[in-house]
Structure formats: structure tokens, C-alpha cells
C-alpha positions in Angstrom: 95.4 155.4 247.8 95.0 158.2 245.6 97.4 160.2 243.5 100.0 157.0 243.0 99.7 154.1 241.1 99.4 151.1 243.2 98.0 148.1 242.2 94.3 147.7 243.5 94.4 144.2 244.2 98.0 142.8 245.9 101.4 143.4 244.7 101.7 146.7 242.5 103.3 145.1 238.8 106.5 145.7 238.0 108.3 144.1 240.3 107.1 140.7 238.8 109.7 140.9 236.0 112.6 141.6 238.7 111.1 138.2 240.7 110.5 135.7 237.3 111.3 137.2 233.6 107.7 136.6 232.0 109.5 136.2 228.9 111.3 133.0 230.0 107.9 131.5 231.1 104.8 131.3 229.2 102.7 130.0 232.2 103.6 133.3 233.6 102.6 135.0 230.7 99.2 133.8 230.5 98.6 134.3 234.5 100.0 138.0 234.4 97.4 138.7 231.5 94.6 136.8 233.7 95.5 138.5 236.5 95.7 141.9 234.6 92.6 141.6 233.4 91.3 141.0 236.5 92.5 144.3 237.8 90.6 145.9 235.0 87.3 144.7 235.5 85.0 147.1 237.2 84.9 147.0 241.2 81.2 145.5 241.2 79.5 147.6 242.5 81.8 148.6 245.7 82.7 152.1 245.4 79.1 152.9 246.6 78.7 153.9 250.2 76.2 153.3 251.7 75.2 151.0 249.6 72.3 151.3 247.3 68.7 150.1 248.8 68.0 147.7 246.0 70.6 145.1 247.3 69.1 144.2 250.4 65.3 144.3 248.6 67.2 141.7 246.5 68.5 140.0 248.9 65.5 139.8 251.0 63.4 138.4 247.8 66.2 135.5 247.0 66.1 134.6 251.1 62.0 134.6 250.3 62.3 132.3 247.6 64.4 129.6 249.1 62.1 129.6 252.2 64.9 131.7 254.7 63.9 134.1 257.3 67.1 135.3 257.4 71.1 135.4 256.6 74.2 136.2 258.3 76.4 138.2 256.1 79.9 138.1 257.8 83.2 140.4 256.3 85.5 137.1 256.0 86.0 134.9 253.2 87.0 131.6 253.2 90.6 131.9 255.1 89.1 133.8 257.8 92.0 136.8 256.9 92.1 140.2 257.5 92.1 141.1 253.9 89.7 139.7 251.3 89.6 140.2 247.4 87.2 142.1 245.8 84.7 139.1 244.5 84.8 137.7 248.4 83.5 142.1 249.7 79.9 140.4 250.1 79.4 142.7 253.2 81.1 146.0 251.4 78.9 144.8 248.6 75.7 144.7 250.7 76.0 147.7 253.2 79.0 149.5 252.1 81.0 149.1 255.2 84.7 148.4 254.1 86.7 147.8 257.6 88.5 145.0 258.2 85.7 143.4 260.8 82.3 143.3 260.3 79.2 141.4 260.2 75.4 141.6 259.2 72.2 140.1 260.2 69.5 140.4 257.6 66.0 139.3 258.5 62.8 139.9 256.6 62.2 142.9 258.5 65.2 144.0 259.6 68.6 144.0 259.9 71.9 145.0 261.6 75.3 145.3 261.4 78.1 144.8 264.1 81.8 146.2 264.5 84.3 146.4 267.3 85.3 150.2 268.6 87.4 151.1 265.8 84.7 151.5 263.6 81.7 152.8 265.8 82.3 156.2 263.9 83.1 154.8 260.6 80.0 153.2 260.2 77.8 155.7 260.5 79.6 157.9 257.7 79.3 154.1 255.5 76.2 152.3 256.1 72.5 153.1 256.0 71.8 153.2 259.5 68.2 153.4 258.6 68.3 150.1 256.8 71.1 148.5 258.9 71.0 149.4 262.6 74.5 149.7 264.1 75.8 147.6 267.1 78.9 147.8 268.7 80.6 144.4 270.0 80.7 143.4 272.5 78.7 145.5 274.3 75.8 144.2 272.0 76.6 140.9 270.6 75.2 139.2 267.0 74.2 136.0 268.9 72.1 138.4 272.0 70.6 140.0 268.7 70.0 136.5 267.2 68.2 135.3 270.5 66.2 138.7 270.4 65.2 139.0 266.7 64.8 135.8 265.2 61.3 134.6 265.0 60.1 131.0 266.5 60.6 128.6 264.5 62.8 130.7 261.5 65.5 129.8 260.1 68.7 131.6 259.8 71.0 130.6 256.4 74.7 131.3 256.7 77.5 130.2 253.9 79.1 127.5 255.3 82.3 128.2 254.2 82.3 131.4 255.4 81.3 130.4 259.1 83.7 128.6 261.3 83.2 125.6 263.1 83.6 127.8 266.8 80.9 130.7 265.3 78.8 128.4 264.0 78.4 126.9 267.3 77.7 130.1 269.4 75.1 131.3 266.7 73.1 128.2 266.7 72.8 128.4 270.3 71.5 131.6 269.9 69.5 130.8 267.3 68.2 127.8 269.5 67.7 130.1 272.3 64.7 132.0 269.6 63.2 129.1 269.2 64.9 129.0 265.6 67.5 126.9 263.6 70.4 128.1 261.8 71.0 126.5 258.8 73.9 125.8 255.9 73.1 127.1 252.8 74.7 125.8 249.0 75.3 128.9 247.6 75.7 132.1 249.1 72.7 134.2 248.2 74.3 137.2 247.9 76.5 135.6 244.8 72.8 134.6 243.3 72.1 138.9 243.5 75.7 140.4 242.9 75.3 140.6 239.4 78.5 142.4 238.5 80.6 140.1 240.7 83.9 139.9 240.0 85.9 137.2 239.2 88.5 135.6 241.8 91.8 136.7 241.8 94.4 134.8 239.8 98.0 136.9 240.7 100.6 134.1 239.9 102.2 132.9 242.9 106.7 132.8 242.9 109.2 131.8 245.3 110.3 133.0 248.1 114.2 132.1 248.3 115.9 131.1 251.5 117.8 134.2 250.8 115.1 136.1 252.5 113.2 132.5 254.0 115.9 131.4 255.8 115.1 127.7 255.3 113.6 125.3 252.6 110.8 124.2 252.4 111.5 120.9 253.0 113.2 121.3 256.2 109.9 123.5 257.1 107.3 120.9 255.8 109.8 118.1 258.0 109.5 120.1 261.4 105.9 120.7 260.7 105.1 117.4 260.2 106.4 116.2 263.6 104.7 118.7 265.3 100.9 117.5 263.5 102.7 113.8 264.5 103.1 114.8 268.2 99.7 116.3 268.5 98.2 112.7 267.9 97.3 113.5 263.8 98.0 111.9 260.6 97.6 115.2 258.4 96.9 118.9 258.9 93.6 120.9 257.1 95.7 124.0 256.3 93.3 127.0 255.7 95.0 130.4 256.7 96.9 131.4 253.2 99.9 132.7 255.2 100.5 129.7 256.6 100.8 128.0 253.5 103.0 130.8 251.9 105.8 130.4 255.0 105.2 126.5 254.7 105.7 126.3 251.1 108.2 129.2 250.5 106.2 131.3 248.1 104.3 134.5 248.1 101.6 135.6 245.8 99.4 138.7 245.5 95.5 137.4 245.8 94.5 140.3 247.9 95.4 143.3 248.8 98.3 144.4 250.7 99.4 140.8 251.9 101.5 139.2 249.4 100.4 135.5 249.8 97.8 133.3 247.5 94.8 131.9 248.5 94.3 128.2 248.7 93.8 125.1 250.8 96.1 122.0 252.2 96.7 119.2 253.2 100.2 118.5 255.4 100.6 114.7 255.8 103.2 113.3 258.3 105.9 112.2 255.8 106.2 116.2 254.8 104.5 115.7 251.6 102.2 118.7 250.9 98.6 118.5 248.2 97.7 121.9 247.5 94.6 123.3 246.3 95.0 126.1 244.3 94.0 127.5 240.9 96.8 126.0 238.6 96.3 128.9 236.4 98.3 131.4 238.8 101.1 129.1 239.4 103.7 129.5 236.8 106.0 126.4 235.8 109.1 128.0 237.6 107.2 127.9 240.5 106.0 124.3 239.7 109.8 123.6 239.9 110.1 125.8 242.9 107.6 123.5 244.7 109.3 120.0 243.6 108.1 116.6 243.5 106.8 116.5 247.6 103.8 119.0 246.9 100.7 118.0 244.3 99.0 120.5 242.7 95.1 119.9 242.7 92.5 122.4 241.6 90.6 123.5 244.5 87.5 121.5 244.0 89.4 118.3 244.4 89.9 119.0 248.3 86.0 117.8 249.3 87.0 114.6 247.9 90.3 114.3 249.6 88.6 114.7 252.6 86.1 112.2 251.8 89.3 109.6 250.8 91.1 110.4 254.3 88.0 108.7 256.4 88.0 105.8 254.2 91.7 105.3 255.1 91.5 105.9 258.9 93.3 109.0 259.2 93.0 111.8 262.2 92.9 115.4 261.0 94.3 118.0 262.4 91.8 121.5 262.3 91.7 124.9 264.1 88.1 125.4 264.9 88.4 128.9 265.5 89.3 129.3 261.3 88.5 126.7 259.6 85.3 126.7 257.7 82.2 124.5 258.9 82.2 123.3 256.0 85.3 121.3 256.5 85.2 119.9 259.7 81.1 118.7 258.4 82.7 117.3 255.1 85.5 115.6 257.8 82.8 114.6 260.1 80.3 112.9 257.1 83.6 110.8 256.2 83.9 108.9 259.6 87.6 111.0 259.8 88.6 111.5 263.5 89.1 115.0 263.9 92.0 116.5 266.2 91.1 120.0 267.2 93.8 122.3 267.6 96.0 125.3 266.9 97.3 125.8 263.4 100.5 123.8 263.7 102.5 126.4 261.2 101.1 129.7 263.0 103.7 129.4 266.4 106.8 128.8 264.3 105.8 131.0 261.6 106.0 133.5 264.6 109.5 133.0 266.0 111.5 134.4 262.7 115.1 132.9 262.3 118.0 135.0 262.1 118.2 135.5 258.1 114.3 136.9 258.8 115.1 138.7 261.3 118.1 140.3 259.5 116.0 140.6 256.4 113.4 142.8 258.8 116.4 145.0 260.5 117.2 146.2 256.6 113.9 146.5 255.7 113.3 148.9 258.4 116.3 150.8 257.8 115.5 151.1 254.3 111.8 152.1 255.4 113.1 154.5 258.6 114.7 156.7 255.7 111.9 156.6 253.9 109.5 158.0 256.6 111.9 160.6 257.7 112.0 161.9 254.6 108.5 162.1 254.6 108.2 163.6 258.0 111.4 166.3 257.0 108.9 167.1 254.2 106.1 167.7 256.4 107.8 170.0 258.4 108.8 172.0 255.9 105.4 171.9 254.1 102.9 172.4 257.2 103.3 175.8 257.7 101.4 176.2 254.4 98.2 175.1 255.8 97.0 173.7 252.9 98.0 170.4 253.2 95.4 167.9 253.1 95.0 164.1 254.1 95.0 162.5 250.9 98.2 164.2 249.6 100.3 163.8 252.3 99.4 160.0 252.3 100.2 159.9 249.1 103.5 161.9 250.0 104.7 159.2 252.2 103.8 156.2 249.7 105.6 157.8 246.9 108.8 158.3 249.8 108.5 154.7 250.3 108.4 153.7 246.4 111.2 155.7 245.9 113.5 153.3 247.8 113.1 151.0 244.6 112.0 148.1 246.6 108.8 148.5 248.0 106.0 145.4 247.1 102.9 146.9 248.3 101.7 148.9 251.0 101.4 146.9 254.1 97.8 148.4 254.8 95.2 151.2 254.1 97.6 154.3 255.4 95.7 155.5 258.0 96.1 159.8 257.6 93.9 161.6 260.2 94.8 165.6 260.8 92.8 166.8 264.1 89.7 165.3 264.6 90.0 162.5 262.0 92.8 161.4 264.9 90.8 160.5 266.7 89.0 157.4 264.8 91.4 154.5 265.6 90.6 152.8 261.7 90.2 156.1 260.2 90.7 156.2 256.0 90.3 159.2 254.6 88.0 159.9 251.0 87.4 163.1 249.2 84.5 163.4 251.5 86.0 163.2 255.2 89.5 164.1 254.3 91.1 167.4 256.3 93.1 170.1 255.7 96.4 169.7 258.5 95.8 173.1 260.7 98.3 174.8 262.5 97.6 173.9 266.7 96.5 170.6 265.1 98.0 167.1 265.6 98.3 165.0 262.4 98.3 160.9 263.1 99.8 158.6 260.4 99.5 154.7 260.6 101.5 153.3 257.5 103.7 150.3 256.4 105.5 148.5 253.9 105.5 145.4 252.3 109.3 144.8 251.1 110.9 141.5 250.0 112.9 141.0 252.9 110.7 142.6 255.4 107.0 144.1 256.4 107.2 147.7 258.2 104.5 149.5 260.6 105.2 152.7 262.3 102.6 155.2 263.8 104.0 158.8 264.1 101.8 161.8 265.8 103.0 164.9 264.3 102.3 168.5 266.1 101.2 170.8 263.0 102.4 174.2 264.5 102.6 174.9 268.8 100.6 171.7 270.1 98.8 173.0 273.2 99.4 172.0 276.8 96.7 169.1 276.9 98.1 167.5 273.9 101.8 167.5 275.2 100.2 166.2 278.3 98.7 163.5 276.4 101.5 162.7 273.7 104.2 162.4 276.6 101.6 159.6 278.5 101.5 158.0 275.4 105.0 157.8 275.1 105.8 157.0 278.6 103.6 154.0 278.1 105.3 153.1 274.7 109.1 153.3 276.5 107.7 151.1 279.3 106.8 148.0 277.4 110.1 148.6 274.9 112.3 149.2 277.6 110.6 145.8 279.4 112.2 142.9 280.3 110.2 139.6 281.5 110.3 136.2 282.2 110.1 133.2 279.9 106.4 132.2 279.9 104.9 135.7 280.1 102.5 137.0 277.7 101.3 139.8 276.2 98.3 140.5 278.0 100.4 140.7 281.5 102.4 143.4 280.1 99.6 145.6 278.6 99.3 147.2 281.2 102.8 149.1 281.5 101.9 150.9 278.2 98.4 152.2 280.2 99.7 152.8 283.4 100.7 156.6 282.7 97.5 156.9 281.0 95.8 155.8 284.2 97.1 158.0 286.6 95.0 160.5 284.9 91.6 158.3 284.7 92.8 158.1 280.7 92.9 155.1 278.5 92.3 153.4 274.9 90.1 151.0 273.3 92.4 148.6 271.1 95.4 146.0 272.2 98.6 147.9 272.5 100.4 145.1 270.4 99.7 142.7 267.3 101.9 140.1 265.7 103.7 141.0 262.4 105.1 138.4 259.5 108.2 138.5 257.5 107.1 139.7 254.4 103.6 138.8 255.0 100.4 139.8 256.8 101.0 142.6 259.0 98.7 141.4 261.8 99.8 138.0 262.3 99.1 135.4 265.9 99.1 134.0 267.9 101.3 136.4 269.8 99.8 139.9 271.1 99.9 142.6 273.8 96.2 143.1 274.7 93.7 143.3 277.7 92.6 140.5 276.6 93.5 137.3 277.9 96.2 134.9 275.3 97.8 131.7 276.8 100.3 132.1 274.0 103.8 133.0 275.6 106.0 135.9 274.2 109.0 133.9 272.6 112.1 134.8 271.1 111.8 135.9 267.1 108.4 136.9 267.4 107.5 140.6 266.5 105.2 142.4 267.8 104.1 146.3 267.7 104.2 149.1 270.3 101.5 151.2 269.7 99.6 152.6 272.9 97.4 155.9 272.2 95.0 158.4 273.1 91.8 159.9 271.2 89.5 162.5 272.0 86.7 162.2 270.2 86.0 165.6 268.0 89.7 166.8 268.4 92.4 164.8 267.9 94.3 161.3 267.9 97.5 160.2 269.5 99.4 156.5 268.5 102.7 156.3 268.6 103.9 152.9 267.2 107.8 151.1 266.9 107.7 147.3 266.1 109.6 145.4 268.7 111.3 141.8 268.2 112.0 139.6 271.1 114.9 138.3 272.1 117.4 136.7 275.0 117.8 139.6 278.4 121.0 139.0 279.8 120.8 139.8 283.2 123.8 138.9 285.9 122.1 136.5 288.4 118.7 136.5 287.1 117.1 132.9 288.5 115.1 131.8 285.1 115.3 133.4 281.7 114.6 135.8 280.4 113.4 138.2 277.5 113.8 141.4 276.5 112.6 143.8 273.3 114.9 145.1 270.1 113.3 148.0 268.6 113.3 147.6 264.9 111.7 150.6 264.1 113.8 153.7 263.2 112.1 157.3 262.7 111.8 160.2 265.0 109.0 160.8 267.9 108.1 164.6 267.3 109.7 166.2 270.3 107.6 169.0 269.8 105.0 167.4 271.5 107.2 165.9 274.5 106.6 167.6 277.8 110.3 167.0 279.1 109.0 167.4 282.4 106.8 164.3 282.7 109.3 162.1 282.3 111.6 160.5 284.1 115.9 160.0 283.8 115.3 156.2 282.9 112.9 157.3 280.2 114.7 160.4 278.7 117.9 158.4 278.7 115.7 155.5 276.6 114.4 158.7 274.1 117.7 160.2 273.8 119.5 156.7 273.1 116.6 156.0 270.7 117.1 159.3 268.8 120.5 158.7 268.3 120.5 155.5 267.2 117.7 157.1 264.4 120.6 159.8 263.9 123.4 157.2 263.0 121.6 155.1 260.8 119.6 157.4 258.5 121.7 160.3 258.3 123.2 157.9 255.6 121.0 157.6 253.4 119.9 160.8 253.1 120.3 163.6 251.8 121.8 167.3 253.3 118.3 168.8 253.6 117.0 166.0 255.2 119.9 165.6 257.3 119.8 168.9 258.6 116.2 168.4 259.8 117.3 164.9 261.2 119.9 166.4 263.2 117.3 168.8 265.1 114.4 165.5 265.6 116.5 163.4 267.1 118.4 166.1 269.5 119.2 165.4 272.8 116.6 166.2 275.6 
């Protein structure tokens, strides 16, 4: 973000004396100032983009000199998350490519990179397509390159804990398939080049009170345990960072836009918790928080707790699909039985109880006003045609920091005015960044992280008259949307058999879109969160009450313009006289206007303007409260009856 102060790494600073007084706790002290400092170190080296040549001639002389023909350079760090900190960018570092999923293949002679369709555009305005050829997956997959551009008898190096057990399997078939080998490496070459590295993050990490949790710990670290019990295990490898945040009550700020701290554990089937975590970012208090059932062990110490568990017998629990290979070889070497299954914290993580469900209904509220502020403002400040990407971002994250309780952004704001739109992960720079033009449609992806809630919302604003296609479009778009909110289903149905109700108006055109239509969202956490999503693509995990999930359908043509419109949806008990089984049904939780300028009344039909209309007025009667006469007025015409 430009033009607001916002902190570059996690949760922005002030609000850190409202959650623990810093001058009550000198361990806080000292891991503010760390983390501080931190923030004020220089970026290493990532604003450049494309990055400069001289880092993969380094690279490529470091892979020479430990006898490697090449290395895979993945996005992820150790946790596998969406978001990384800054000293984990290796791939940003290397090619300049900053979306959220990436990987590279450097080889002696050459190299590529791979990304999913959100980013087929982005990358060629990022990366040096001269020195990293782009693919898109999975039309063109890294282990099909692998098998194609590996020489006999190479061998590929990849950072063992930055590979998971399931990818490491698939690339050494492929790198088999050459007639190569794919081999662990000690240390990540890149950190051997990255001179101006910086230093891991160190934001102190602070309770999360069952005010906003809706249980203890204890009682969460219980039910846990019996689940890692049933599945046949004696303890748990915990290694996504949100699961350990909702398992142990706390929230932290070691990267950006998430508010959770990076470590490791170990849940053993009496409750009891060993965390690995830098001790200097946990402040006393939050020693206390934790209590006498959770040891505090510096990160290090977790290869040799692995070790200890084969010498006593015990079967580990570990998701192969996140956990690092080097775990599960470290488990392996130790003679531990390994139980291979789903994160046991990720399902009931999902299904929020009713004080996090609550917590989420105010926290949209309080967001809803926020963004129809914002979107008042932008009616009345369009006209101008001067408006430009970056400031109206800006705009709506200064709306949102107004309410006095906003943590963090909840991601990149994604601000696209006409064609910009149209690129699903667009982020807009000084370079790329449009002026909003009257005819034009305007597309803003945004959210919020707030104590008691996190917020996502897509609105598609019409700058001016939108044209007839677009209102075409925009009305598909928003038959789709009404169709999965307005959705009822059995128990046992998932998200991938109701995708396509948000696609079928889209369809009767020979229309459609790229990426899922839904994605999990936490309570106060990461704002893509499983295993629950509405996709194409196939998930055995079944839609179940508490869980939240967006509704976010679209349309893009390519050189013109974009259209999402997104509400998050909870689920929750259908009541329904007669019905043979149970069933489910959707709570919209999301509370701004859908521009009814670009609604073509005629396409839709009385179930569906009734939905609109009902929606609208339920905007009306919970905003117009908290805001003001100006914004009122406004309010009173965007949510009028159709």
C-alpha cells in the first residue's frame, strides 16, 4: 500500500499497546524493539523487478561449485502458507515475481518459472522472460519440464524443508523419468548468494482471549488430542502456523497480513503441547497465557524431538501434502511409525463456534460501513476522472482504519480500473496503475483483519454509463453469485458440486472463469483457509456448519475490463418442513451494496430480484447507522428497490 502507513511486515504497531502495555512487560519491550528493527532493515534486494541478472549468474556459479546441475526454487517457506516473510521471498528474490504461487527451475542453461492463471499476465510485466521462460500450470507442468530438461544423469538440489513430502515424490519421478536424481540439499543456495538477506521476523506473539476464541485452549488442545488418538497416533507434527495460533489461543504478526507466528509442534495425546518457536518474540504475559501444558523450545530442538519419539515407540501423525521432507525423513531415520493424514486442527478450526461466528457478524458490520463509505466516496469523486488506482486503494484502507479497530489488511487490495480488471491477482505499482475512466468498470478485492473477525468483499463499480455488454456480464455474474447464496443442500455435499450454480448463467452464453468460485476464510486469521472450498476441482471435504466460505464468481475480458463480485457466506442448519435428511443452507455475512448501475433488471428473475432487494435492505438497516447524512443519502439510492 502506498499513501498510508501500514506496517510492512504483519500487524501495523499501535494496536500492540491496546493488546499488552509494553510498559508492564519487559520481554515485550525487548521483542517490540527486535521486531522494530526488523521492519527497518532494508527489503534485500526485493523491490527490483525483474530481478537483476547477476542473481541467477550467482546462483548458477554456487550450484557449479557444489557439483548441482540444477535447483528448484519454490515461493513457499517452511509452513507451506500463502504468505511468507521477507527473509523466506527466495523466488521474489531471484526472479522478481511476488504472487502468492510460484515456482522456478534453474538449470545450468536454463530456466523457468511456473504459475497458475492468475498470474499468466503478471509475470510477464515481473520476470525476465528472457532469462526465466514462463509456463502456465497445469497446462505445462514443473515435473513434464523436469522429465524434458534435465540432463541424464544430473542432479536436481531442492531445500528440503521447503519441499513437501507429496512434491518431493512427484519431482523425483520426474526427475527419474530424465534419467536424473533429485537431491536434498543442507543449505539453501540461494541464502549462500542473498547477501543482504534479512533477518527472520521476530513480532511478539499475545493471546487471543475466549472473548473473541470462544474456548480455551485447553479444552481445544483436549478435543484435539482425541482426534490424533482416534486416527491411530500418539502425537501430531503441527506445521501450518494457523493451526497452532487457533490451537494455542494466540496470534502473532510474522508475516504479512495474517496475524499468526511462525513455528513448529508437537500435540501429544494427553493435550500437552512443545512448541518451537523463537523465545525472543514471546513475551512473559504470553508465557503465562500458554501455562504449564505447553514447553517452550527454541526451534532447533525439534530435530531432536523427533529423533527421541522413535526411541520411545511413538506413531506420528503428518500431512504429507505440507509438511516439509525434511520431517517425515528426520521421522523416518528415527524408526518413528508415521501416520499420514489430514492436519487434525484444520477441520475444526473450520467450523467456527458461535462467539466466532458472532465475533465475524460485527466485524463485518463494522467493515460494511466502512466500504460504503468508501464506495459513497467513489461516487462522488469519479466523475472527476482523475482518480487513479493507487489512491483510491489507499482511500478504502484509510475508510477501514478509521473504524479504530482495524489489525491489518487482510491481503494486497486488489484495485484494477478497466483493463487492469481484468487480471484476476492484479496489484497495481506506479508503473501499471490506471486512471478510473468514465464507461469504465473499476474492480476492488479488499479485506480486513479485525480482532474479532477477517473481512473480504469484491465490489465492481460502473465509472460513469457501463455499456450494454458489461451489464450483460455483471448481471451473469450476479445471477451466479445469488444462486449459490440463495442455495440450500444436503449434509455431505461439497463445494465442488455446487460450483457450478455460480457458472451456469455464465454458460448459457459459452462464458466462464478461471479460478474456484469459493475459498475458506479464518476468524481472525488467514483469509484463505481449508479444507473447505467451492471449486471445479474435486474436494472430499463436506460443507459443514460454521465454516465460511466466499462467493465470488466473475468475468474478465482480457484488454477491457474485470468483473468479481464477492459476499462471504457462513453455513448453517436449512429448516425445511419435510425435508428427508438435513440440511444446509448459506448466511451472508457480508454487508455493502452491488452497484445497481450495472444490473440489467431484465435478466433476472422474481426469485432473484426478491434475493437483491431483500439483500439491499438488509445493507440499508444496518449501515445507515453508523453513518453519516451524506453517506446515508447515497446509501438510500444503492440499496433501492428494483
Amino acid at each position: 500500500m502506498r499513501g498510508v502507513a501500514a506496517a510492512p511486515e504483519g500487524l501495523a504497531g499501535p494496536e500492540w499497546v491496546e493488546l499488552i502495555d509494553p510498559a508492564a512487560d519487559a520481554d515485550l519491550t525487548r521483542a517490540l524493539a527486535a521486531w522494530r528493527a526488523e521492519l527497518a532493515r532494508n527489503d534485500g534486494g526485493l523491490d527490483a523487478s525483474p530481478a537483476p541478472p547477476e542473481r541467477l549468474a550467482a546462483l548458477r556459479t554456487e550450484l557449479r561449485r557444489r557439483g548441482l546441475d540444477g535447483f528448484v526454487v519454490p515461493r513457499a517457506d517452511e509452513h507451506q502458507g500463502e504468505y511468507v516473510p521477507r527473509h523466506s521471498q527466495r523466488l521474489a528474490w531471484l526472479t522478481g515475481f511476488t504472487g502468492s504461487a510460484g515456482l522456478a527451475i534453474v538449470l545450468v542453461d536454463r530456466a523457468a518459472i511456473f504459475v497458475d492463471g492468475r498470474y499468466t499476465l503478471a509475470v510477464r510485466g515481473q520476470v525476465d522472460v528472457e532469462a526465466f521462460v514462463p509456463h502456465q500450470v497445469p497446462e505445462q507442468s514443473p515435473e513434464t519440464w523436469i522429465a524434458q530438461n534435465l540432463p541424464k544423469g544430473g542432479k536436481l538440489g531442492f531445500d528440503p524443508w521447503l519441499q513437501t513430502v507429496d512434491g518431493f515424490d512427484r519431482f523425483a519421478r520426474a526427475a527419474e523419468r530424465a534419467g536424473g536424481s533429485f537431491v536434498p540439499v543442507e543449505q539453501n543456495p540461494i541464502d549462500a548468494v542473498w547477501r543482504d538477506r534479512p533477518a527472520a521476523p521476530l513480532a511478539p506473539v499475545v493471546p487471543q482471549p475466549e472473548e473473541f476464541a470462544g474456548e480455551s485452549s485447553a479444552t481445544r488442545r483436549k478435543r484435539i488430542a482425541e482426534i490424533v488418538a482416534g486416527r491411530g497416533a500418539d502425537v501430531a507434527l503441527l506445521t501450518a502456523p494457523d493451526s497452532i495460533a487457533w490451537l494455542l489461543n494466540v496470534r502473532g504478526g510474522d508475516v504479512p497480513r495474517t496475524p499468526f507466528p511462525l513455528g513448529f509442534a508437537l500435540l501429544h495425546s494427553d493435550g500437552h503441547v512443545d512448541l518451537y518457536m523463537d523465545r525472543r518474540k514471546i513475551p512473559a504475559r504470553t508465557v503465562a497465557w500458554l501455562g504449564n501444558s505447553v514447553t517452550l523450545a527454541p526451534p532447533g530442538d525439534l530435530g531432536p524431538a523427533l529423533d527421541a519419539l522413535g526411541k520411545t515407540g511413538k506413531r506420528v501423525l503428518i500431512e504429507t501434502s505440507t509438511a516439509p521432507y525434511w520431517a517425515a525423513t528426520r521421522l523416518q531415520a528415527a524408526g518413528v511409525t508415521m501416520v499420514r493424514d489430514a492436519d487434525p486442527v484444520a477441520l475444526p478450526k473450520a467450523c467456527k463456534n458461535s462467539v466466532e461466528l458472532e465475533g465475524v457478524r460485527v466485524a463485518h458490520r463494522r467493515d460494511g460501513a466502512a466500504v460504503s463509505r468508501f464506495l459513497a466516496w467513489l461516487a462522488r469523486e469519479s466523475g472527476s476522472g482523475r482518480l487513479r488506482e493507487i489512491e483510491v486503494s489507499d482511500r478504502l484502507q484509510q475508510m477501514r482504519q478509521e473504524t479504530g479497530k482495524l489489525r491489518d489488511l487482510s491481503f494486497d487490495t486488489i484495485s484494477g480500473a478497466g483493463p487492469n480488471g481484468a487480471i484476476v491477482h492484479y496489484h497495481a505499482s506506479p508503473s501499471t496503475e490506471r486512471t478510473l475512466e468514465t464507461g469504465s468498470l473499476y474492480l476492488v478485492d479488499s479485506g480486513g483483519q479485525y480482532r474479532d473477525g477477517t473481512t473480504d468483499i469484491t465490489r465492481t463499480v460502473g465509472i460513469g454509463t457501463p455499456s450494454v455488454e458489461m451489464r450483460d456480464r455483471f448481471t451473469r455474474v450476479l445471477k451466479g453469485h445469488i444462486a449459490l447464496a440463495m442455495a440450500r443442500f444436503p449434509a455431505g455435499t461439497t463445494g465442488s458440486q455446487l460450483d457450478s450454480l455460480a457458472r451456469y448463467a455464465l454458460w448459457q452464453v459459452g462464458l466462464d472463469y478461471d479460478h474456484g468460485t469459493g475459498h475458506g476464510v479464518g476468524a481472525y486469521l488467514a483469509v484463505h483457509e481449508g479444507p473447505q472450498r467451492i471449486s471445479k476441482a474435486a474436494n472430499d471435504v463436506a460443507l459443514q456448519p460454521g465454516m465460511i466460505v466466499s462467493d465470488e464468481p466473475g468475468y474478465y475480458k482480457a484488454g477491457a475490463y474485470g468483473i468479481r463480485i464477492e459476499n462471504l457466506l457462513a453455513v448453517r442448519e436449512a429448516r425445511i418442513e419435510g425435508a428427508d435428511r438435513r440440511y444446509f443452507e448459506f448466511e451472508t455475512l457480508t454487508l455493502a451494496p452491488i452497484d445497481l448501475n450495472c444490473v440489467e433488471p431484465a435478466l433476472l428473475t422474481e426469485p432473484e430480484r426478491t434475493w437483491l432487494n431483500a439483500y439491499h435492505r438488509r445493507v440499508r438497516e444496518t449501515i445507515a447507522p453508523q453513518v453519516d447524512g451524506e453517506t446515508r443519502r447515497w446509501l438510500e439510492q444503492a440499496t433501492r428497490a428494483i
